[in-house]
N, C-alpha and C positions, 0 to 999 in steps of 0.2 A: 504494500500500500504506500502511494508515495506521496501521500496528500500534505502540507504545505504548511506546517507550523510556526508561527513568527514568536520571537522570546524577546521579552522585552525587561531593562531594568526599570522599575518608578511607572509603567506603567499607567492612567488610571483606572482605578479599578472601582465598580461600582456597589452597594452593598448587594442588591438584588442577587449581580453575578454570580457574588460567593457564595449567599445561600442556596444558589442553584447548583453550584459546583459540587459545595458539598452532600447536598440531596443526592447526585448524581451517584454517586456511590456508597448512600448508607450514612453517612457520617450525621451529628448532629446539629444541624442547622441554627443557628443563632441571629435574629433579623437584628440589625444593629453592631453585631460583633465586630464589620469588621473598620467604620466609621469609630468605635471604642478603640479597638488596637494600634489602629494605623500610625497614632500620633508619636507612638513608641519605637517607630520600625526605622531603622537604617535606610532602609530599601525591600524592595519583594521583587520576585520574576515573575510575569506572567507568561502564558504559550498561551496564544490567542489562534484558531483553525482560520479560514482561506474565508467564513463566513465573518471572523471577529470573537467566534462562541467562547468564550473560556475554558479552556480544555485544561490547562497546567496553571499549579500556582507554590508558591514556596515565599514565604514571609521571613526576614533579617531585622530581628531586634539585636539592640549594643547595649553597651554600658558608657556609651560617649569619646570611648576610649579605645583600647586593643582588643576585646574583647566583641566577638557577632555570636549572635545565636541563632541556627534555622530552626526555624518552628511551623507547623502547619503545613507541609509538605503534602498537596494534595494534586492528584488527578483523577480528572472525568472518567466517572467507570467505563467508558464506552470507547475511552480510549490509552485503557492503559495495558502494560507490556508492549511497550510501541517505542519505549526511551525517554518519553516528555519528561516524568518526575527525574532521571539522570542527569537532563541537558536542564532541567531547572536550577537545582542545585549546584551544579557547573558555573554556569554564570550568577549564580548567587556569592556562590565562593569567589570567584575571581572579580566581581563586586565591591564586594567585602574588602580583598587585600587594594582595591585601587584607590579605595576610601580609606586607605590607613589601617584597616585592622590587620593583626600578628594572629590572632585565632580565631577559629569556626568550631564552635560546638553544636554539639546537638545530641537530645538524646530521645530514644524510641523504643515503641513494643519490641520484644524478641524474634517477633516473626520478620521485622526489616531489616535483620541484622547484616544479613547478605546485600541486601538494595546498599546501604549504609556504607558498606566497609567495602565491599567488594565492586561495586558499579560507579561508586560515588568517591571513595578513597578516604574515608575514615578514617582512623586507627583508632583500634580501643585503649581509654584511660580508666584511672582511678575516679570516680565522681561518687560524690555524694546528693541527696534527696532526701529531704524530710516532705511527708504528706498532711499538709496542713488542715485540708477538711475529715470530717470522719466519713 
């Protein structure tokens, strides 16, 4: 399939989009979410198809400083195992280092561990995580 995916950094992105993106494959849609986060974010990638549709997306919050963090790394159920979420994070990373930051963290369920380390070029660290709600 060779159909025509554009990636963009900064993008805009609208809230509708996201809550359609993530309906698109299950996830838990949030109206609002992503007009709340945005203001936090470094940067995000979008992969926009040949219509504009929102097919990929990956969100780059910082700490002002060396530090980015990918969060929200999602793709259009209809159109994933295709590459988009690899080629998002790609250019998130390389984003990331052009705006100054030294590291890209992230961390995820077990089952992406392979997406993560192996498609995207991770390495695994030491991290801790306290779970704040019950």
């Amino acid at each position: 399939m060779s159909e025509a995916i554009t990636y963009t950094w900064r993008d805009p992105v609208h809230d509708e989009e996201m809550v359609d993106l993530v309906r698109s494959h299950g996830g838990n849609d949030v109206a609002g979410w992503w007009a709340k986060v945005q203001k936090y974010s470094l940067g995000w990638v979008t992969a926009r198809d040949a219509d504009r549709l929102l097919v990929g997306f990956v969100n780059v919050a910082w700490d002002g400083g060396d530090h980015a963090f990918l969060i929200d790394t999602k793709t259009r159920g209809t159109h994933q195992h295709r590459g988009i979420g690899t080629a998002v994070v790609r250019l998130a990373a390389s984003s990331a280092r052009e705006s100054g930051c030294e590291w890209l963290h992230v961390d995820f369920e077990p089952e992406l561990r392979d997406f993560y380390f192996e498609a995207c070029g991770f390495r695994p660290t030491d991290a801790g995580l306290i779970h704040l709600r019950p």
